[in-house]
C-alpha positions in Angstrom: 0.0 0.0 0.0 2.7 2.4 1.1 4.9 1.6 -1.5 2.4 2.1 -4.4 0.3 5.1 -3.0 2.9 6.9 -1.3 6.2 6.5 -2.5 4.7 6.1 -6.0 3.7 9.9 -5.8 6.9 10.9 -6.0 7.1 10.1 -9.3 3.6 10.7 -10.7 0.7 11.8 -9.2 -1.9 9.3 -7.6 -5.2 9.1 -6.6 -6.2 6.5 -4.4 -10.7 5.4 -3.9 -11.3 4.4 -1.0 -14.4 2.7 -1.4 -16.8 0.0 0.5 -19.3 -1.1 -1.7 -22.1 1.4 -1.7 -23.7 3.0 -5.0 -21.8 6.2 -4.4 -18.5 4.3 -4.7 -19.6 2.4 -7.8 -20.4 5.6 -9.5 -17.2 7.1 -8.4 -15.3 4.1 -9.5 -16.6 4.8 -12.8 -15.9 8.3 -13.1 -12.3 7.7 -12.4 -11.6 4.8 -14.1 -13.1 7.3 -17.5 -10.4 9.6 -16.2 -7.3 7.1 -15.9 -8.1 6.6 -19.2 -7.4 10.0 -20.6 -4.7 11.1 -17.8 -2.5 8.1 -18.0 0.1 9.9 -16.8 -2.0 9.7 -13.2 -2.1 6.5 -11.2 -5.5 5.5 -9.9 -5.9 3.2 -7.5 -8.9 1.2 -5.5 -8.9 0.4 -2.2 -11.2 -1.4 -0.3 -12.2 0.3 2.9 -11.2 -3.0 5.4 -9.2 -3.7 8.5 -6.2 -2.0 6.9 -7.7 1.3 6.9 -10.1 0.2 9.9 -9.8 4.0 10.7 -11.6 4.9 7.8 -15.9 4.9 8.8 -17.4 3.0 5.8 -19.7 5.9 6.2 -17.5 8.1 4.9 -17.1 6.0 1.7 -16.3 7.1 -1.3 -13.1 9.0 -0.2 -10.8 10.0 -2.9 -7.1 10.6 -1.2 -4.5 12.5 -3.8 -0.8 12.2 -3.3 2.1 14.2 -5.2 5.6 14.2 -4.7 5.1 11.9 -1.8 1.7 13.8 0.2 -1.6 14.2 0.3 -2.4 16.8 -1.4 -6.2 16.9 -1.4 -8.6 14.6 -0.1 -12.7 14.5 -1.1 -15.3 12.6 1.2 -18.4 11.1 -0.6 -20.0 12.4 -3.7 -20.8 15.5 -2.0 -17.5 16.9 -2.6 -18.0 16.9 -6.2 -21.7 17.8 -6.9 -23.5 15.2 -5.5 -25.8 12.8 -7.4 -24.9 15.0 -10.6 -21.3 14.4 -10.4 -19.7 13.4 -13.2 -15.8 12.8 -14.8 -15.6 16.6 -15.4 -16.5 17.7 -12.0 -14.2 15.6 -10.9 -11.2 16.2 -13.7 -12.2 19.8 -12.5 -11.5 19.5 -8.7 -8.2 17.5 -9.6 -7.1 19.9 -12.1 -7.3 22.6 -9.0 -5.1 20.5 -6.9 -2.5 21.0 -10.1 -2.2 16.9 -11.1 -3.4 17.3 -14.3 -4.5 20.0 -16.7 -7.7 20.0 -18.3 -9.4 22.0 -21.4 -12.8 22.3 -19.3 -13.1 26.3 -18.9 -15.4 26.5 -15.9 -16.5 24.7 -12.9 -19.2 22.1 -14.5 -20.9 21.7 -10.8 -21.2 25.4 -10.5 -22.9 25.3 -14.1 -25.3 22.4 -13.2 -26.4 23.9 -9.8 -27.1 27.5 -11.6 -29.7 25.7 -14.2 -31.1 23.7 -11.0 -32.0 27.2 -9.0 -33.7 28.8 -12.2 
């Protein structure tokens, strides 16, 4: 675990689900397995919330962990971190591309966007 997550970040950057089985972590699985595609340069992992993180609530599940140069950098708990039930791979390539892992051609926030057509 140590070895791949955290000393792999050194190198490249990683993002690491922490997931436990629920719909939310399915969905996220998804999103970033869309994204590994295109960022190859990024190393996603999945991790199974279990004794080895046993400090980690399954209720807290999906929790995306990003390392660089050997830290965590940025760290999102359950789809509400993104934009909820309406998140999708460019929220999320969004929120990583703030943390400065990858750079993306999206020009605005895609959440912010969706939640503006949901209040009018």
């Amino acid at each position: 675990f140590k070895e791949k997550i955290v000393v792999g970040s050194i190198h490249h950057p990683v993002v690491m689900l922490i997931f436990s089985g629920s719909t939310e972590c399915a969905i996220l699985a998804k999103l970033l397995k869309t994204l590994s595609f295109k960022f190859p340069k990024i190393s996603f992992f999945k991790i199974e919330q279990s004794e080895m993180l046993r400090n980690v609530p399954k209720e807290d599940c999906p929790i995306v962990m990003v390392y660089n140069n050997g830290v965590v950098i940025g760290q999102f708990v359950k789809l509400d971190a993104f934009a909820g039930a309406k998140t999708t791979s460019e929220v999320v390539e969004w929120k990583l591309s703030k943390l400065g892992i990858l750079k993306t051609t999206l020009e605005v926030n895609v959440s912010v966007i969706k939640t503006l057509d949901t209040l009018l």
